[in-house]
C-alpha positions in Angstrom: 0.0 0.0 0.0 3.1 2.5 0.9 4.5 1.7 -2.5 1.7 2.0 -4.5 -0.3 4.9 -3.2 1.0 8.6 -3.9 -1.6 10.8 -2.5 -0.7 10.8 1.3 -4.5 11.6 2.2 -5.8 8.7 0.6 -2.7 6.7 2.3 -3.6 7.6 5.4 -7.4 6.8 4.6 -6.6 3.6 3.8 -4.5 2.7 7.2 -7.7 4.2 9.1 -10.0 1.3 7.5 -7.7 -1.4 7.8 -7.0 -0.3 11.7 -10.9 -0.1 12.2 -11.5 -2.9 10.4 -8.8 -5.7 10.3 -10.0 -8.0 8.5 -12.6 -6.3 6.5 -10.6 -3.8 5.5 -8.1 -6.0 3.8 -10.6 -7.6 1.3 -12.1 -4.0 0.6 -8.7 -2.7 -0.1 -8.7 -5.3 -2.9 -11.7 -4.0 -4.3 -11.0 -0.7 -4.2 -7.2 0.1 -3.8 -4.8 0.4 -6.6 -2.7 -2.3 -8.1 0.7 -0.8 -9.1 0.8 -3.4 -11.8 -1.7 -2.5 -13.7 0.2 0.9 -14.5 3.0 -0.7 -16.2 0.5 -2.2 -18.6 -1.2 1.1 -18.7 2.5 2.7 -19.5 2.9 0.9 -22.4 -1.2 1.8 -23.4 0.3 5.3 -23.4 3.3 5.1 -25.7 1.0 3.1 -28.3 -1.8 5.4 -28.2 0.5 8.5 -28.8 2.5 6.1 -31.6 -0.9 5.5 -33.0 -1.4 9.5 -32.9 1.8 10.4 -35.0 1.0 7.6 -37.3 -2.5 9.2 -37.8 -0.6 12.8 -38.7 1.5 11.3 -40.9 -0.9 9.4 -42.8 -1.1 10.7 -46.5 -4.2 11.7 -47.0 -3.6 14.3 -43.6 -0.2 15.7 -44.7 -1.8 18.9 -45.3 -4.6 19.0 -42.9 -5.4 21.3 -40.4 -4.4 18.2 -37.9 -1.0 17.6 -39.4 -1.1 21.9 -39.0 -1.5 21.2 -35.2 1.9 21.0 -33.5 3.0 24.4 -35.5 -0.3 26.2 -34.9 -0.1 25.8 -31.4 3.7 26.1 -30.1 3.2 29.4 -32.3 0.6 30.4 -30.2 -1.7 31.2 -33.7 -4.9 29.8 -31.5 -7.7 31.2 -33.3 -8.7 34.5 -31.3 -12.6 33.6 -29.4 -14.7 36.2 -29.6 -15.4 37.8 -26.2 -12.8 34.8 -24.4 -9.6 35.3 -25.7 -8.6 34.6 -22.1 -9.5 30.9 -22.7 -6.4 30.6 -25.7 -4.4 29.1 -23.2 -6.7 26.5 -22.5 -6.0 24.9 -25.8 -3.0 25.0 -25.4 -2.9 23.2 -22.3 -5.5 20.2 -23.9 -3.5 20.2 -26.7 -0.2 19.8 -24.5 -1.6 17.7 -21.8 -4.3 15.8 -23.4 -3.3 15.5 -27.0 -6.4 17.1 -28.0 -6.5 18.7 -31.4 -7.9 21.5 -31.8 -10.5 22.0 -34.9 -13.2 24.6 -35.9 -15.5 23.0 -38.0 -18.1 21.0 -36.3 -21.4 21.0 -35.8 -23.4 19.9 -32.3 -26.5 18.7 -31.3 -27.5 18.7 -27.3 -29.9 16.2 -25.7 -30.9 16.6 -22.0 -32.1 13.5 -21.6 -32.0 10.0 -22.2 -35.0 9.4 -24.6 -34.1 11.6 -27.3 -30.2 11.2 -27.2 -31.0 7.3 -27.2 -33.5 7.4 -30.0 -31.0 9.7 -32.5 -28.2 6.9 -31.7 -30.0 4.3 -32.7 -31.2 6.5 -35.6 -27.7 7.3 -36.9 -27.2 3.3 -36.3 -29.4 2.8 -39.1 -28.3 5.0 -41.0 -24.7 3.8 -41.1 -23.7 2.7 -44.8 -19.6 1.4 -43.8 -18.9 1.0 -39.7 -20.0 1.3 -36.4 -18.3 1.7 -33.4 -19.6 1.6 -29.7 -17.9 1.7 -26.7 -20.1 2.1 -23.1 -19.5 1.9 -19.6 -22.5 0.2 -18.5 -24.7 -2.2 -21.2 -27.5 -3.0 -19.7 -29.4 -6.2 -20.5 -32.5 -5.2 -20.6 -34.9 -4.1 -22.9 -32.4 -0.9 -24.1 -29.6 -2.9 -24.2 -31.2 -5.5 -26.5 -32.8 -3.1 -28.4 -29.1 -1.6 -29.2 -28.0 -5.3 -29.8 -30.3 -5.8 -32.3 -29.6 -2.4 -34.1 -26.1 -3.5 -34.3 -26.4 -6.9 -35.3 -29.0 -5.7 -38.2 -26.2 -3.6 -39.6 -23.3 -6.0 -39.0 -25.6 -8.7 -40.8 -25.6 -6.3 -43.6 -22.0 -6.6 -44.2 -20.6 -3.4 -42.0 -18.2 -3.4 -39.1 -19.3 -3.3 -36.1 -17.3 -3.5 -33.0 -18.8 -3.2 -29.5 -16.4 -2.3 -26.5 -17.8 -2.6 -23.0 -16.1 -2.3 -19.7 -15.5 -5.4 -17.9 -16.4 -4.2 -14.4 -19.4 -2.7 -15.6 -20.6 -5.6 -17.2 -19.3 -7.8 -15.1 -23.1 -9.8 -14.6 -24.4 -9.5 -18.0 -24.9 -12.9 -19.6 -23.1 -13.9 -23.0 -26.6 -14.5 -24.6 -27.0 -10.9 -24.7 -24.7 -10.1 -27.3 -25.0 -13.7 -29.0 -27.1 -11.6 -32.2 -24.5 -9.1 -32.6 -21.2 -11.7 -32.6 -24.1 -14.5 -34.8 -24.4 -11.2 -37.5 -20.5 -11.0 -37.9 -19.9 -8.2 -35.2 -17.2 -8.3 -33.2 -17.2 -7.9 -29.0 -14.6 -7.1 -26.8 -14.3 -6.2 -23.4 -11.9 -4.1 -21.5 -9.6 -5.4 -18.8 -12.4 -8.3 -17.7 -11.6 -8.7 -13.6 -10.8 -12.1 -12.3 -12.3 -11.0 -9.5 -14.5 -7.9 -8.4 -12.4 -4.7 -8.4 -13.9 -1.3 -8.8 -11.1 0.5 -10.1 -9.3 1.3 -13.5 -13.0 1.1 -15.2 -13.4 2.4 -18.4 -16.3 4.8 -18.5 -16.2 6.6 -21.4 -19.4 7.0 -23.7 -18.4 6.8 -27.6 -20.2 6.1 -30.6 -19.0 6.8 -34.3 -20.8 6.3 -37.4 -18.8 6.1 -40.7 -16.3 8.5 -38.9 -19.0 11.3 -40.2 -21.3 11.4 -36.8 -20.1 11.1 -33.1 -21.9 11.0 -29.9 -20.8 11.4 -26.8 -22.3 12.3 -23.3 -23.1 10.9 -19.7 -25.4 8.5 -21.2 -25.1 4.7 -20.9 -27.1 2.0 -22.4 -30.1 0.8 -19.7 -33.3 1.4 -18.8 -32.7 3.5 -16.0 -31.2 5.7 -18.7 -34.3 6.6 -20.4 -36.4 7.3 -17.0 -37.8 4.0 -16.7 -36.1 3.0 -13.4 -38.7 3.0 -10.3 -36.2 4.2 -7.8 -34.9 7.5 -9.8 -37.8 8.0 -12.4 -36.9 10.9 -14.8 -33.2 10.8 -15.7 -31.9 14.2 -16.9 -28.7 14.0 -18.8 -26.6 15.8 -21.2 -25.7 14.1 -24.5 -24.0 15.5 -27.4 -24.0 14.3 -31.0 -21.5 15.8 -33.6 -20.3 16.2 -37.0 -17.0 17.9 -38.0 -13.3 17.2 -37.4 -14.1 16.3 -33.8 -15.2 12.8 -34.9 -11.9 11.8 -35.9 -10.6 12.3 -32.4 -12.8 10.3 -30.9 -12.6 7.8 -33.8 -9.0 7.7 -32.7 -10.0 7.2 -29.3 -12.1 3.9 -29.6 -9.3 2.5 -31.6 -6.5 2.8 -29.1 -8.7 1.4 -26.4 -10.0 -1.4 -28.7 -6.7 -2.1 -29.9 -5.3 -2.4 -26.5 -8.2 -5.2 -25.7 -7.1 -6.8 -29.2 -3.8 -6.5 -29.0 -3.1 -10.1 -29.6 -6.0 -10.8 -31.7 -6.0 -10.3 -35.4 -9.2 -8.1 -34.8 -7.0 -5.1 -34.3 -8.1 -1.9 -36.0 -5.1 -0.6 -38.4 -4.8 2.9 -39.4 -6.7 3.4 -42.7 -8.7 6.7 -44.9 -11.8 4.9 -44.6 -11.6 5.7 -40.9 -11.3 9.0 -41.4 -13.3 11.0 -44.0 -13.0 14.4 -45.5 -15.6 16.2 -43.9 -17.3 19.2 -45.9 -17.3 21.9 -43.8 -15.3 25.2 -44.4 -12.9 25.4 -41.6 -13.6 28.3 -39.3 -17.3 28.1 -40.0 -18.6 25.9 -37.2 -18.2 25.3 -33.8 -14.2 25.1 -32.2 -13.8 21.9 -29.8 -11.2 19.3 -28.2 -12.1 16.2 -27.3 -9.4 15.5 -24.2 -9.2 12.3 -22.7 -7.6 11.4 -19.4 -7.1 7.8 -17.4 -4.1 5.8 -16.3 -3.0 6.0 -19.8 -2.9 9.5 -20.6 1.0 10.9 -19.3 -1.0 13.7 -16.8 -4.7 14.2 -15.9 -5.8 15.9 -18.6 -9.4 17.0 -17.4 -8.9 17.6 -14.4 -6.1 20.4 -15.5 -8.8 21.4 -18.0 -11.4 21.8 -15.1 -9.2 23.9 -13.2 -7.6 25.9 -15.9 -11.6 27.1 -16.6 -11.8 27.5 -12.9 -8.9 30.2 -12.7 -10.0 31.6 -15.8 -13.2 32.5 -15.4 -14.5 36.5 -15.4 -18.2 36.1 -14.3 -19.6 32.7 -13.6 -19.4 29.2 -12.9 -21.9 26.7 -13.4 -21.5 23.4 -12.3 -23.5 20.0 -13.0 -22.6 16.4 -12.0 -23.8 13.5 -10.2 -20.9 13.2 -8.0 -19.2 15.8 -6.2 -16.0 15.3 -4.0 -13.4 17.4 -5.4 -10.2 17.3 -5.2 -7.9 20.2 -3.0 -6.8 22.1 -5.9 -10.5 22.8 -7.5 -11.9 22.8 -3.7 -9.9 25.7 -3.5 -10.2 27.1 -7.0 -13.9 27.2 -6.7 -13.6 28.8 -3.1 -11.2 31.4 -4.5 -13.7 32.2 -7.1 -16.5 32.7 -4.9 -15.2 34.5 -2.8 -14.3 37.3 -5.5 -17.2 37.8 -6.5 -18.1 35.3 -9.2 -21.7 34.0 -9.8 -20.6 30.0 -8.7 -23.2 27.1 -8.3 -23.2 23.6 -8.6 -26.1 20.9 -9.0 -25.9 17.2 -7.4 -28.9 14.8 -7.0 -31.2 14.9 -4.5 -31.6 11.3 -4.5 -28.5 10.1 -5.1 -27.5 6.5 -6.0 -24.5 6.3 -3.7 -24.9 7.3 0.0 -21.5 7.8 0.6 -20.5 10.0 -2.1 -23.7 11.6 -1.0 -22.7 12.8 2.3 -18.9 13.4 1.4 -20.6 15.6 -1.3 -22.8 17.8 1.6 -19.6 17.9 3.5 -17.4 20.1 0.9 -20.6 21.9 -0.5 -21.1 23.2 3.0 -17.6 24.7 3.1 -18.7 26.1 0.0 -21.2 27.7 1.0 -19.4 30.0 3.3 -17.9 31.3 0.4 -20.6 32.1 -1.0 -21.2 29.6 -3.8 -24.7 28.2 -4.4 -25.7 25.1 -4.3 -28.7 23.1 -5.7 -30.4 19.6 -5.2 -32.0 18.1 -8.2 -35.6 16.7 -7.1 -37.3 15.8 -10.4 -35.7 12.6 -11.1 -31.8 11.8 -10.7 -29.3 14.6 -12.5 -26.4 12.7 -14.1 -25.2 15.5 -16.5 -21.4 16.4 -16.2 -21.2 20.0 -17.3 -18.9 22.9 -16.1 -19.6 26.6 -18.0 -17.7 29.3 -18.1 -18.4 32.6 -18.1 -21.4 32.1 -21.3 -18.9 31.6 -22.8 -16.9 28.3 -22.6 -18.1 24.6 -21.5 -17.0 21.0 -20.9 -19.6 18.0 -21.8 -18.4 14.5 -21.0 -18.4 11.2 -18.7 -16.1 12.6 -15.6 -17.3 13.4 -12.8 -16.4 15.8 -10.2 -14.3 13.3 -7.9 -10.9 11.7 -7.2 -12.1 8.4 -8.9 -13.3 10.2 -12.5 -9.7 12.5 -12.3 -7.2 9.9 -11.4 -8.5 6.0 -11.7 -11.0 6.0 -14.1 -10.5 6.1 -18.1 -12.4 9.4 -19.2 -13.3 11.6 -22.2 -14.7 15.1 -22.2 -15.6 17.4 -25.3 -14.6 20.8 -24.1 -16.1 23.3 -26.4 -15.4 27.2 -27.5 -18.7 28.3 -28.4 -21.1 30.9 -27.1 -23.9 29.7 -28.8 -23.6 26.1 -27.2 -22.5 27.3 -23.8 -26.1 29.8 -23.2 -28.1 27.1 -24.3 -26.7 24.5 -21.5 -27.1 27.8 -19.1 -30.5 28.1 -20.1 -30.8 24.6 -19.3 -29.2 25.0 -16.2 -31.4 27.6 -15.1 -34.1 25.5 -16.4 -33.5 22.7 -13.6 -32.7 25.0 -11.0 -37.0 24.9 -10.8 -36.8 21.7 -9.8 -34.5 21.9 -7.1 -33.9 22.7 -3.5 -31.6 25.4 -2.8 -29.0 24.3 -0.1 -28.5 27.5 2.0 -26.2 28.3 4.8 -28.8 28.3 7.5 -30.2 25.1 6.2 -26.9 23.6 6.2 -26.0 24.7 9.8 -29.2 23.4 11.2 -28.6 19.9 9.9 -28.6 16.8 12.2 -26.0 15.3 14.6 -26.6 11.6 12.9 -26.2 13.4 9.2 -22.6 15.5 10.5 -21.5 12.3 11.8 -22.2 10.6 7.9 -20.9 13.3 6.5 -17.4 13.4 9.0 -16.6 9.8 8.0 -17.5 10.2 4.4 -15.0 13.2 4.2 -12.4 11.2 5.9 -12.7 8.4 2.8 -12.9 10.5 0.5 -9.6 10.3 -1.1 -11.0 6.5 -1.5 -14.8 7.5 -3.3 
């Protein structure tokens, strides 16, 4: 445990639950702590997926593209000038640098708040597909959505296309093999990353990506279950934010589901190779649509890319903050960001669940918000429903759409991927939204806070001491 762990909070977490529980504490240690071997596969992850990168630059057909432009466009320091937040340049420079994010300026984007409607254009765009598919989801539910989706894909793949499905193995861990039976019976192909020999809760891949023909991409919070379209008893209504694209940001995230599938496949001859049909042309004029990076971050990215990205909009922001996500245990350097802008003068509030789905992160969550809140920063509970969307927004001027979440676990163990995007247009509308939910929600105050119980300060003590470990 001393030699693997690096944080010393989350060291000293640890020793707490195996003191107060011996036993106990060793077996959930192996569930939830880190296994310093696994990084030495993820090392060598890392120098293929940033080979595969340079192999992509240098591929013909991008010689001169705007993405074989990137390297020289950025060290330059030529970043297109954003109208009204030329203070955010620098953070695409830092994507680019820390996340290998490309920066382009020709997409288009669609937003979906919740899971009916971002579902329902998937599957369309599934339908639609005329040379490949690729999926890759966190959690695949088998039930009647996840069949559904099964049977989209094995239509297609029975109609001579590539399809590839890429699930985590954690959170899939109880789905039967008959679920996918249609899909691999069409000609698809299945694979699933790092499948645990035994339970383990760490290192799980929970990015949400879907391409189409390299044309249209999607991705969001949004799994693949029930639940995900409101039909869950316990949570009801499931709000959500979902994007679906078209532009030059498809190819990153092209490039994405081929390094992780490739690193499932690595000793399989179903490895994806490098090739244009990957990666089309794409029509628009560049500089007439929307400017993005797609960053992604995990144990096989060389620094935490989001989370840098999270705090550089932090520092940089002029007028607001606006946060949304399910989970909320920060770590000390945007627990402190988000206090320092609060407490000059910034409009700063953030939205969790009412209801939410884990206790613990729950009460760790009530723990920093009431800190928080002596700053002044507001802070909301979502009632209608559960609130799963992960969106930070800057200023009206600047956002981040994605899978991670606002804790330790999304930043440092998990495999993530974020779309953070330039665009004023896009930004106000997920405001709007924003303000939009804030009706259906509780307002957390100070006083409120103050007055809660002696049972819920004692949940919430313990849960900020394991926190480094949520």
């Amino acid at each position: 445990m001393f030699y693997e762990r690096r944080n010393p909070a989350a060291t000293w977490a640890w020793l707490m639950v195996i003191a107060l529980i011996p036993i106990g504490g060793f077996f959930i240690y192996l569930i939830l702590g880190r296994d310093g071997r696994k990084y030495r596969v993820f090392a060598e992850k890392t120098r293929y997926d940033e080979a595969l990168l340079v192999s992509y630059l240098e591929m013909d057909d991008n010689v001169d593209t705007f993405w074989r432009q990137q390297t020289r466009y950025v060290t330059q320091e030529n970043i297109m000038q954003m109208q009204g937040a030329e203070h955010m340049n620098d953070l695409v420079y830092l994507n680019f640098f820390a996340g290998n994010a490309a920066f382009s300026s020709n997409n288009k984007l669609e937003l979906y708040h919740d899971g009916n409607s971002a579902f329902e254009s998937l599957i369309e765009d599934i339908s639609n597909a005329k040379h490949f598919v690729h999926i890759q989801y966190y959690i695949f539910r088998n039930d009647s959505t996840g069949r559904r989706l099964v049977d989209a894909l094995a239509k297609k793949a029975s109609e001579g296309l590539e399809v590839r499905l890429l699930i985590d193995g954690t959170g899939n861990v109880f789905n039967p093999s008959s679920l996918y039976r249609p899909l691999i019976a069409a000609g698809g192909h299945l694979s699933v990353f790092l499948p645990p020999h035994f339970i383990r809760l760490n290192f799980r891949n929970h990015r949400k990506i879907a391409v189409m023909d390299g044309v249209i991409g999607h991705i969001g919070g949004m799994n693949i279950g029930d639940e995900y379209l409101g039909l869950s008893k316990r949570f009801g209504y499931w709000r959500d934010t979902h994007l679906r694209m078209t532009g030059d940001g498809v190819n990153h995230l092209t490039l994405r589901f081929m390094m992780d599938w490739n690193f499932c496949v690595a000793k399989d001859s179903r490895a994806l190779e490098l090739h244009n049909k990957y990666f089309p042309k794409h029509t628009y004029v560049s500089g007439s649509g929307i400017r993005m990076q797609i960053v992604c971050s995990g144990p096989d990215t060389r620094h935490p890319s989001i989370l840098y990205g999270y705090n550089k909009m932090l520092t940089e922001a002029n007028k607001s903050i606006y946060i949304q996500t399910p989970y909320f245990v920060p770590d000390e350097s945007m627990f402190v960001n988000l206090r320092m802008a609060a407490l000059s003068g910034l409009d700063v509030r953030i939205m969790i669940p009412a209801n939410p789905d884990h206790p613990f992160v729950y009460w760790a969550a009530l723990s920093y918000l009431g800190d928080l809140l002596d700053a002044g920063v507001r802070c909301y509970e979502y009632e209608n429903g559960f609130i799963h969307s992960k969106v930070v927004m800057i200023d009206s001027k600047v956002c981040s759409v994605g899978t991670a979440n606002m804790d330790v676990r999304s930043f440092k163990l998990n495999f993530e991927s974020n779309a953070f995007i330039y665009d004023e247009q896009t930004t106000i509308k997920l405001e709007e939204a924003f303000m939009r939910d804030i009706v259906f929600c509780r307002q957390l105050t100070l006083e409120i806070y103050q007055n809660r119980s002696k049972w819920t300060k004692i949940r919430e003590s313990l849960s900020r001491l394991l926190s480094p470990l949520l």
